[in-house]
C-alpha positions in Angstrom: -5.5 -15.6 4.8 -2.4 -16.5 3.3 -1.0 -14.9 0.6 1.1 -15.9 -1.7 3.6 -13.5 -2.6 5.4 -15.0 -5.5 1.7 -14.9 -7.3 1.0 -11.5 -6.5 4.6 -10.4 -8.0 4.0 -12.3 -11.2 0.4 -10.6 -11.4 2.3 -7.1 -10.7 5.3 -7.2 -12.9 3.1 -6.5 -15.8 2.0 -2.9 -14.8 3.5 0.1 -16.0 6.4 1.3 -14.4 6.0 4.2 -11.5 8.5 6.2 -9.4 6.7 6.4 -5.8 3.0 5.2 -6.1 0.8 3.2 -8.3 -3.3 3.0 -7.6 -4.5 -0.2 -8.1 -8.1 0.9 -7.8 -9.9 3.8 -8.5 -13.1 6.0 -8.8 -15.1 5.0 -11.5 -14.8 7.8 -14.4 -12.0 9.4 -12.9 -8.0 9.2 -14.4 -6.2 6.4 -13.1 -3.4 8.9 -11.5 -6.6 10.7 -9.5 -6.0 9.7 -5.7 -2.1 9.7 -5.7 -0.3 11.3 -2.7 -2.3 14.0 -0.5 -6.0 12.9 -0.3 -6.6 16.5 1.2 -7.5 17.9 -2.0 -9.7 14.9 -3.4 -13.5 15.6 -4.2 -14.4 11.8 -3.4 -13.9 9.5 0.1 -11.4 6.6 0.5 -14.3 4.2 -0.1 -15.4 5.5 -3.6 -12.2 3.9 -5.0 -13.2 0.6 -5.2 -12.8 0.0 -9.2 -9.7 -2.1 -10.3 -7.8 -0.5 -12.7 -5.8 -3.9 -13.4 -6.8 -7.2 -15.0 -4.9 -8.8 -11.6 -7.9 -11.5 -10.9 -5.3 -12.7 -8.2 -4.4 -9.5 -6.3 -7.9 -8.0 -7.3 -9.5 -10.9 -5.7 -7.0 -10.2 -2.4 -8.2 -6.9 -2.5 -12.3 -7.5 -2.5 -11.7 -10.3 0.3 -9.8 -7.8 2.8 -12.1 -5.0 2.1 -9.5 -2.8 0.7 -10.3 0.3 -1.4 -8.1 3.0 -2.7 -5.3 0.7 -2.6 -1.7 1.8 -3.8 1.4 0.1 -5.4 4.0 1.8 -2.7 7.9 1.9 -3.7 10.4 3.1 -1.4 14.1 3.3 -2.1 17.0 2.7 0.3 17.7 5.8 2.4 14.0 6.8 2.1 11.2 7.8 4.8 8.1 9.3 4.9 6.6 12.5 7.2 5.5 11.8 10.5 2.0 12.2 9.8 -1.5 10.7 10.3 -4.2 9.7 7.7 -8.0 9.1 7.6 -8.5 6.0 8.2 -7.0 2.5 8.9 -4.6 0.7 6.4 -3.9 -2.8 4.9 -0.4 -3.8 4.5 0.5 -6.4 2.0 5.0 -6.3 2.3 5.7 -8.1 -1.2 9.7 -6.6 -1.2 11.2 -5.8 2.2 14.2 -6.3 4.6 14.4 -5.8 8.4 15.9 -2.3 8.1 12.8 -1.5 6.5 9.9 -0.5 9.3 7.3 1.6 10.6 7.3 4.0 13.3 3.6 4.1 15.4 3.5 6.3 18.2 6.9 6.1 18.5 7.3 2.1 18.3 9.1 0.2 15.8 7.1 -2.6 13.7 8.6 -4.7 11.0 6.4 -6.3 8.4 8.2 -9.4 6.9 7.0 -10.2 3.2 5.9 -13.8 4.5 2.1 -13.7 3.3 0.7 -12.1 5.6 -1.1 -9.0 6.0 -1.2 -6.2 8.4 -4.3 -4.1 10.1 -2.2 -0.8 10.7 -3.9 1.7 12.8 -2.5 4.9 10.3 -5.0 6.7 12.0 -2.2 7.2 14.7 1.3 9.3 13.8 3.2 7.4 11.8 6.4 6.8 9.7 7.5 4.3 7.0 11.4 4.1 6.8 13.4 2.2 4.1 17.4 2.0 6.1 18.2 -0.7 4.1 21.3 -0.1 1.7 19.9 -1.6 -1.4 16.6 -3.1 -1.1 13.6 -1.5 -3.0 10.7 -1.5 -0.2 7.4 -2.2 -2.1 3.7 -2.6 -0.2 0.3 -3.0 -1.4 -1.1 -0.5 1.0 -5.1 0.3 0.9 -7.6 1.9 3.1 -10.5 -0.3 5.1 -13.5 0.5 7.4 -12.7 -2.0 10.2 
């Protein structure tokens, strides 16, 4: 599937502004901030967020196709990385904004995900890093979980 970037942007520009993360899909019922950062404490799984919180037929439609459910709006500023950590399950990658000082660390290898329309099957289920080394581009994904 190829997707096109410039659409998704458009679709995206009209959401309300965050710092770090942005759900894109929730649990029906619950706030549109429940499922931000540490799923630890969550009382639901990964696959009950499957409600779009956004009238983004484009991005919404992306989403259903791949499968994708709690799926996040990710920003990451120059200078920035994450933990090394692992989560739950498996994630979808969509790069919208990037550069190639911008890269994940998997079991200590380097992968760079060009915002070219494609999307990428990570295996997060393994320890990973996301690190933005880029002087002054904004990194931003649309990250969500899948099954497969």
């Amino acid at each position: 599937m190829k997707i096109d970037i410039d659409k998704v942007i458009k679709e995206l520009s009209d959401l309300p502004d965050y710092e770090r993360q942005l759900m894109l899909q929730k649990v029906e019922g619950e706030s549109n901030e429940y499922g931000l950062g540490r799923f630890d404490n969550m009382k639901h799984s990964e696959t009950d967020f499957d409600t779009p919180i956004y009238d983004i037929p484009y991005t919404n439609s992306i989403l259903k196709d791949l499968g994708m459910f709690r799926t996040r709006l990710l920003k990451m500023n120059p200078y920035q990385c994450y933990s090394y950590h692992v989560d739950l399950s498996k994630r979808v990658h969509i790069p919208l904004i990037t550069h190639h000082h911008c890269f994940m660390v998997i079991d200590d290898e380097v992968h760079r995900y060009p915002a070219d329309g494609s999307h990428y099957l990570v295996d997060t289920t393994k320890r990973h890093t996301a690190i933005n080394a880029s002087n002054d581009v904004v990194r931003i994904h649309i990250v969500g979980c899948v099954t497969y």
